[in-house]
KEDO-830399 format. One record per residue: x, y, z of N, C-alpha, C in turn. Coordinates in steps of 0.1 Angstrom, whole numbers, plus 5000, padded with zeros to 4 digits. Layout:
XYZXYZXYZ
...
//
This chain:
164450392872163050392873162550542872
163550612878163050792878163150842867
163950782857164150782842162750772836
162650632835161250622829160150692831
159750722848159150802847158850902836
160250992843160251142834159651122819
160251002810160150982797158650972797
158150892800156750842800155551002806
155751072817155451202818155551282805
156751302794156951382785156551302773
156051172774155651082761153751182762
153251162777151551182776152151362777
152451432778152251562778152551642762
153051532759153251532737152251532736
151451382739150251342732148851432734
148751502750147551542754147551652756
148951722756149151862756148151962763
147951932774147251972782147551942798
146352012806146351952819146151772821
145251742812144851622817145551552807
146651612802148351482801149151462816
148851602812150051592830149251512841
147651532845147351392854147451302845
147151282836147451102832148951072834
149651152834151251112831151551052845
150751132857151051102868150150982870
149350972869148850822875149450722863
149850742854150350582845152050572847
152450682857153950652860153950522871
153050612878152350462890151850312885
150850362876150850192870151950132864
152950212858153950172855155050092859
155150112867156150042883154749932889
153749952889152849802892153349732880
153049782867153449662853154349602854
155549682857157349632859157149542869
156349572884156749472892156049352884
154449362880153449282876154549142867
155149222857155949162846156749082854
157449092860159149072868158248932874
157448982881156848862889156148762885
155348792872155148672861155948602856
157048652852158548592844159248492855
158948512867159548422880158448292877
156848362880156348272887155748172876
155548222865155448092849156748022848
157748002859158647932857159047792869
157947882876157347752891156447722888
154747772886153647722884153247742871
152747552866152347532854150447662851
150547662839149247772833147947742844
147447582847146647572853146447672873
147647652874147747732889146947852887
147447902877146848082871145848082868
145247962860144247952857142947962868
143547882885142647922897142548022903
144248072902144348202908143048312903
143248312888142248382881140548342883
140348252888138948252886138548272904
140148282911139548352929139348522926
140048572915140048692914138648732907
138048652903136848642898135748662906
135748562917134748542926135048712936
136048702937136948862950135949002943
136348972925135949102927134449142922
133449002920131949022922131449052936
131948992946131949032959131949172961
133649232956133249352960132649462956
131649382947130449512944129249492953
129049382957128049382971128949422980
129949442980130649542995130449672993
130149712984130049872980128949892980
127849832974126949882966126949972954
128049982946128950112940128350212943
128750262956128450412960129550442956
130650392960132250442954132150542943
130750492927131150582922130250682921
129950772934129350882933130450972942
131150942948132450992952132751132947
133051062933133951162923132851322921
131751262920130851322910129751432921
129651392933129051422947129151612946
128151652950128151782947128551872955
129051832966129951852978130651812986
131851852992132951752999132151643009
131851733015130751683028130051593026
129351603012128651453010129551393004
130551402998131151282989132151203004
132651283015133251163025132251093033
131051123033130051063038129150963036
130150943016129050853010130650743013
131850833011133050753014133050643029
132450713038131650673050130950563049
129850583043129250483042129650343037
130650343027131550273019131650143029
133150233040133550193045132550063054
131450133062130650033070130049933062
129949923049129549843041130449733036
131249793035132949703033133049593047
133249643056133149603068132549483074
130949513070130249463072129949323064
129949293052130249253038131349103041
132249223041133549093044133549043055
133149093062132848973079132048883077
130948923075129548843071129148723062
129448823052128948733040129748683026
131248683029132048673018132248573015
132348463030132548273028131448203026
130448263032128748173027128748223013
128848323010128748302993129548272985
130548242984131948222984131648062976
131447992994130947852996130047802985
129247862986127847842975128547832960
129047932957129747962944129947832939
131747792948131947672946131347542948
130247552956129247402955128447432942
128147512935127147542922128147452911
129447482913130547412901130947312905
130547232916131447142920132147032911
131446992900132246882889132546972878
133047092881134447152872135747172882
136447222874137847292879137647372892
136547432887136347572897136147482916
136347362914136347342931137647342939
138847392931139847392936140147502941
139147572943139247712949138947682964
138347542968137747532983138547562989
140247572986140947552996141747702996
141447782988141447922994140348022997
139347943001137748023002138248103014
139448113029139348193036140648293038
140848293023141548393020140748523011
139348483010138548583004138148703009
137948683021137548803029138448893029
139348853033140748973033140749043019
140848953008141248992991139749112992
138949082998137149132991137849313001
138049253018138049413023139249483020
140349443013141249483009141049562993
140449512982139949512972139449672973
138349622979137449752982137749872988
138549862996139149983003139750032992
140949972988141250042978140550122964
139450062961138850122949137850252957
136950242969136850392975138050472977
139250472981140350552982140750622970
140050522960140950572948139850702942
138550662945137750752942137950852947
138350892960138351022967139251072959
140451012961141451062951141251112939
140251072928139951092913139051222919
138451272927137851362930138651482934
139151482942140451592946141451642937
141551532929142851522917144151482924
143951412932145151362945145851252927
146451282918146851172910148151162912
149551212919150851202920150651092935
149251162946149451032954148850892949
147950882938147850782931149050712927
150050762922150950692916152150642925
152050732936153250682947152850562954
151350542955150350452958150950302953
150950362937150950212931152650182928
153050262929154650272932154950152945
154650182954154750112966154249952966
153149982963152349852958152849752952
153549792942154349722934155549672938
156149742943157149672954156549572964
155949572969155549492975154149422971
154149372957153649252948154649172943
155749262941156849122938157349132948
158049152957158649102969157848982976
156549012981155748912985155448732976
154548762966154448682955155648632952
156948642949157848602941158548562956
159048622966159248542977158548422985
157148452984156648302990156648172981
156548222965156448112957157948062959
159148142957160448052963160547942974
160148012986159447962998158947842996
158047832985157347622986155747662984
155247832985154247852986153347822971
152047752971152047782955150847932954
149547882948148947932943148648072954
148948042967148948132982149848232979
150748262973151548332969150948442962
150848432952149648512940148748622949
148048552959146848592968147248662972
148548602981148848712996149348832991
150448772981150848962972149949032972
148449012966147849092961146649162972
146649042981146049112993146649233001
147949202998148749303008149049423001
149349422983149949522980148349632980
147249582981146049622981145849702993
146149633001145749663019146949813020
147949773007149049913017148750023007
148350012994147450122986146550162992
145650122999144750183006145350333020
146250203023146650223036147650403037
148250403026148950523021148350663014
146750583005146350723001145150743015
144950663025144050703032145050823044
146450773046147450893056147151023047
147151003035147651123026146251173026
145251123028143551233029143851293043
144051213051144051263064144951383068
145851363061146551503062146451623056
145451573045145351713030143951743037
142951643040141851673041140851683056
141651733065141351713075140051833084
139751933073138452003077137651923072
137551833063136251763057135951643064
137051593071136851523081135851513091
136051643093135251703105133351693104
132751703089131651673085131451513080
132351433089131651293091130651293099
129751173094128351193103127651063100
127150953108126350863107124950923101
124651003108122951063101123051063090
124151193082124451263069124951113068
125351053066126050923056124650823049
124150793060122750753058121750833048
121850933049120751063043121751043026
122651023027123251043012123150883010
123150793015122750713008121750663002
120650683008118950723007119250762995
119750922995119551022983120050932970
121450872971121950772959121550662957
120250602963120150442964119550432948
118650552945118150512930119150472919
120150532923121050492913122350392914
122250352930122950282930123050142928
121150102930120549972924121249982908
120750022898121249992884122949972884
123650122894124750032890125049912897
125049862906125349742913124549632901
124049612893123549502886124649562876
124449652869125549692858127249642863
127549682873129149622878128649482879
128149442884128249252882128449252873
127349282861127749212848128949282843
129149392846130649452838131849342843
131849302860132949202864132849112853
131449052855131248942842131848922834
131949072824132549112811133749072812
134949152823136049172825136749042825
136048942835137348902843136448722840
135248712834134748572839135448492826
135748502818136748422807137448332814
138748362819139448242829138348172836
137348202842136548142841135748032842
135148062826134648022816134847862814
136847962804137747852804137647702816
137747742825138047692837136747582837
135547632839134747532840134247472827
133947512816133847462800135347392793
136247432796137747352791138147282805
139147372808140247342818140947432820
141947432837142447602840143647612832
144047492827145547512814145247602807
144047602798143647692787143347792793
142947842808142247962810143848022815
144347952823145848002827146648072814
146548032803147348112790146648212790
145148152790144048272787144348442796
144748402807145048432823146548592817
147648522811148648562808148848632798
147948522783148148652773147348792775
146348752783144848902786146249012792
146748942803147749022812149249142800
149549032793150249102786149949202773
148949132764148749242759147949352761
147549372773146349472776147149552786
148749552784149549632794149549802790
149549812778149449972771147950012779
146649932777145849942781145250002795
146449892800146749922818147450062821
148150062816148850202817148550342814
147550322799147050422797145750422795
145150302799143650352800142850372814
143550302826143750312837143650492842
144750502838145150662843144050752833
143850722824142650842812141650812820
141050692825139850642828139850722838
140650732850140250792866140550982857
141151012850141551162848139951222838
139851132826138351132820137551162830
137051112838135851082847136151202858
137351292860137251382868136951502858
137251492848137351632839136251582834
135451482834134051572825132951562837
133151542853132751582858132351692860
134051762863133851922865133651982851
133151922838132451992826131351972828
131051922832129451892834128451942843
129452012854129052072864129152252859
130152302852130552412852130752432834
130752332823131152352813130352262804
129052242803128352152798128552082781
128652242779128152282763129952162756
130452152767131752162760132151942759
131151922767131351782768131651672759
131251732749131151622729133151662729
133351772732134651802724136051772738
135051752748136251702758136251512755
135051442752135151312749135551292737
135851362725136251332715138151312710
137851442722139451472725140251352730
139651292741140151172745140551072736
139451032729139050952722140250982708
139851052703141551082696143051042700
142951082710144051052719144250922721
143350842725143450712726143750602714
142750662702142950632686144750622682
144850712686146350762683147250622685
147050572698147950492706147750382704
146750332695146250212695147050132689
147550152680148650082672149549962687
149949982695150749962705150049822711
149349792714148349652717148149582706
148149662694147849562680148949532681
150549522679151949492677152249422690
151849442698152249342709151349212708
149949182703149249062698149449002686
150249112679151049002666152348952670
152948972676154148932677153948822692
152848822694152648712708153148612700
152548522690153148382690154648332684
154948462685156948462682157748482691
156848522702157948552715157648462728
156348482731156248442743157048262750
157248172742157548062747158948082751
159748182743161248232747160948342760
159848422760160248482771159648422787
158648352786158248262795158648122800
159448082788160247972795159847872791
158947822783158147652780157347692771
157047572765156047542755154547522757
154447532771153247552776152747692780
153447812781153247892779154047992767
153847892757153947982738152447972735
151247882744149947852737149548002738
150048072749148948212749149748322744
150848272731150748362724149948372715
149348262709148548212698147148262706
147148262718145848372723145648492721
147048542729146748692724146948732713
146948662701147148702689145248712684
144748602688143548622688142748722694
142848782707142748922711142949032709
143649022694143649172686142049252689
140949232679140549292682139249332693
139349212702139149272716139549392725
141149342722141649442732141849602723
142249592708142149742703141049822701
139549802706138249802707138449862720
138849802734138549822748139649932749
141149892744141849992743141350172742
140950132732140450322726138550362736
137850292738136550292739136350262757
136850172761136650152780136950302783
138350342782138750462797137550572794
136450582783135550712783134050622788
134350502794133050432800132250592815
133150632820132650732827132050812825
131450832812130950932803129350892809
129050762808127350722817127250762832
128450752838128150782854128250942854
128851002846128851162844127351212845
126251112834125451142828124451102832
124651002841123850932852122850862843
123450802833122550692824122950572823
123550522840124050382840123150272836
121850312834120650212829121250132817
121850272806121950232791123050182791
124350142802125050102801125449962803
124649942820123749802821123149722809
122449802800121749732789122949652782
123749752777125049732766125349592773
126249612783126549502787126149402794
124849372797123949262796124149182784
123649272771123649232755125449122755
126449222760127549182763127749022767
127149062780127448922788126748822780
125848842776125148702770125948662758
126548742751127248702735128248652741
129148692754130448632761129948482768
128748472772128348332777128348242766
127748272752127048212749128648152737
129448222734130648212730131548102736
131448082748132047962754131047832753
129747892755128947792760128747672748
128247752739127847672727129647582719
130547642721131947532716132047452725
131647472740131447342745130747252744
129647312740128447202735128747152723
129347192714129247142701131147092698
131747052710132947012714134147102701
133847182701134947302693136347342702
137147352696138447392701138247512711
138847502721138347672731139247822722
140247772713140447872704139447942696
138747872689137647922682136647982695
136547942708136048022719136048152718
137448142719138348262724138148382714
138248322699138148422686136548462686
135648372689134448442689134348582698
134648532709134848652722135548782720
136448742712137048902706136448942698
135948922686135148982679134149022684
132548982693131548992699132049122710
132749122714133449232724133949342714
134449332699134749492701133449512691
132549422686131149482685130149582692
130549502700129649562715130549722717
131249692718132349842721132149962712
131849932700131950012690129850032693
129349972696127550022700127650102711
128450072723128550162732129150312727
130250322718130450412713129750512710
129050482697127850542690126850592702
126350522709125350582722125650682733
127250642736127650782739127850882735
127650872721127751012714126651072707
125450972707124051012711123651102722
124151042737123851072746124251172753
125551212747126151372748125151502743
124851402727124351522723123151602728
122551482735121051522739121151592749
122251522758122451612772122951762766
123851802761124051932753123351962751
121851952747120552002735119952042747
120251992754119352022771119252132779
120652192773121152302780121352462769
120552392758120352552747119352552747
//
């Protein structure tokens, strides 16, 4: 494993030849050992639960992680960007009592509702893990403020020991209960827990690095920075809904317009070929969003040629998701074990060019919160969500194969990707023109 590492460190410090190779190297060594466990534990658990299981699993992770943007309010992502320590643990502060408050309160009444709105689809088979949400929602969330502090500090080696850990204990968990007799509870509890100990590890590791900043915790000041961020934290909290939307409501979709068999492949091929993605857009995305921060603060003029840079970089790699979605419907039934799961190779073959669009274009999405134009990003993906609704909606109405679903969805997605594109590089320039 310490092998790979090293290789994978000296693969991004080729490619980026810079500082922010060496953080990316470090946070995708960490995702890396999540992928390995992620993988190991898939290859078990596609060999006890048929696609549909996944297919529910996937649509609790759906409901978990709209939740936890009403647990946040995404203040989380002013964290990074906060113009001082003092306010950024204060907004971290605030997080926390929101989280808190959130998942005690209000995670099973909405939860509940959810699943009474779908009751004559699939999606009601979720009733019987509605009180495992709360945990997934304050677990979720902890971790994604933690990670923020971290993307602000440049804490990215404890990032990666984080997800190091984590990962051990996703497949240990998951892959032991499902032996055990456990089904779809399995899935959950892993991920509740490898969640709860990511948190749990980079929050020792603030506490120890950061313990003068501690000291300017404050109910008043937490309050007072909230106030100060609420303008912008309305747009993004409508923008993360729909972005979850984007991400994750497909299984879904599947789930209540087909059935969770289809959304279950749907569930596995997304998982495998969007693994390059995971690894390396993951770690660009949190390293991106700290370095054009501090350009933006101290290096304005320079911002077109620090997002370009990436963006090249990313271009570069792309190739690696395309070759893993052509070769999906030649492998997967040998490596999964059944003929029920070879259908999502013939998926992710269809997700070429979804995922080589999100691939190169998602990890510079930070480029709006830099720029504080999450309005224009909200818009994009609104336009988004509707072409992703309306993609499922209408082949069910007009009883079309959910393949032909699935192929509209990829194309309509790296449309949208390649508009967001273009706007960010509008919206650089203007911001640059601002400053001569």
């Amino acid at each position: 494993m310490v092998k790979i590492f090293d290789k994978l460190k000296k693969f991004f410090l080729f490619q980026f030849q810079d500082r922010a190779g060496r953080d990316i190297s470090l946070v995708a060594s960490g995702v890396l050992a999540e992928l390995i466990a992620n993988g190991l534990t898939y290859l078990i658990l596609t060999r006890i639960y048929p696609p549909g299981g996944f297919g529910v699993f996937a649509s609790f992770v759906f409901f978990g992680t709209l939740l936890f943007v009403l647990s946040t309010l995404r203040y989380d992502w002013f964290i990074p960007s906060a113009k001082t320590d003092s306010e950024a643990i204060n907004i971290l502060f605030f997080c926390v009592l929101l989280i808190v408050f959130v998942s005690a309160f209000l995670v099973v009444p909405i939860f509940n509702l959810s699943i009474q709105i779908f009751k004559n689809s699939e999606i009601a088979n979720l009733r019987e893990y509605k009180w495992f949400s709360p945990f997934y929602v304050f677990s979720f969330s902890l971790y994604q403020v933690a990670i923020a502090w971290a993307t602000r500090k440049k804490y990215f080696l404890d990032i990666a020991k984080a997800k190091f850990f984590q990962s051990i204990s996703l497949f240990a968990i998951s892959c032991g209960l499902a032996i055990f007799g456990f089904g779809i509870e399995a899935l959950i509890l892993g991920n509740i827990f490898s969640l709860f100990l990511g948190s749990l590890i980079l929050t020792l590791s603030y506490i120890k690095k950061d313990r003068e900043v501690l000291k300017d915790l404050s109910l008043r000041y937490a309050v007072f920075c909230a106030k100060k961020y609420f303008r912008l934290s309305i747009p993004s909290v409508g923008q993360s809904f729909i972005s979850v939307f984007i991400f994750q409501a497909v299984p879904f979709l599947l789930t209540a317009y087909f059935n969770s068999a289809v959304a279950g492949n749907y569930f596995l091929a997304d998982k495998i070929i969007n693994l390059p993605t995971i690894i390396v857009g993951q770690a660009t995305f949190q390293v991106f969003w700290s370095e054009a921060s501090f350009t933006k603060n101290q290096k304005p003029k320079e911002l077109m040629s620090l997002f370009m840079n990436f963006f090249r970089k990313l271009l570069r790699l792309s190739w690696i998701p395309v070759v893993i979605g052509i070769l999906g419907p030649f492998t997967f039934e040998f490596i999964f074990g059944s003929k029920e799961w070879g259908r999502a190779g013939g998926i992710a073959f269809l997700l070429i060019p979804a995922v080589f669009s999100h691939f190169c274009i998602f990890p510079l999405f930070p480029i709006f919160i830099v720029l504080e134009k999450q309005h224009l990003l909200f818009l994009l993906d609104t336009l988004r969500m509707i072409f992703i609704f309306l993609c499922f909606y209408a082949p069910h109405k007009l009883n079309l194969e959910p393949g032909l679903a699935i192929l509209f969805y990829s194309f309509a997605t790296a449309f949208i990707y390649s508009l967001i594109f273009l706007v960010s590089i509008f919206e650089i320039k203007k911001k640059i023109k601002s400053f001569s």
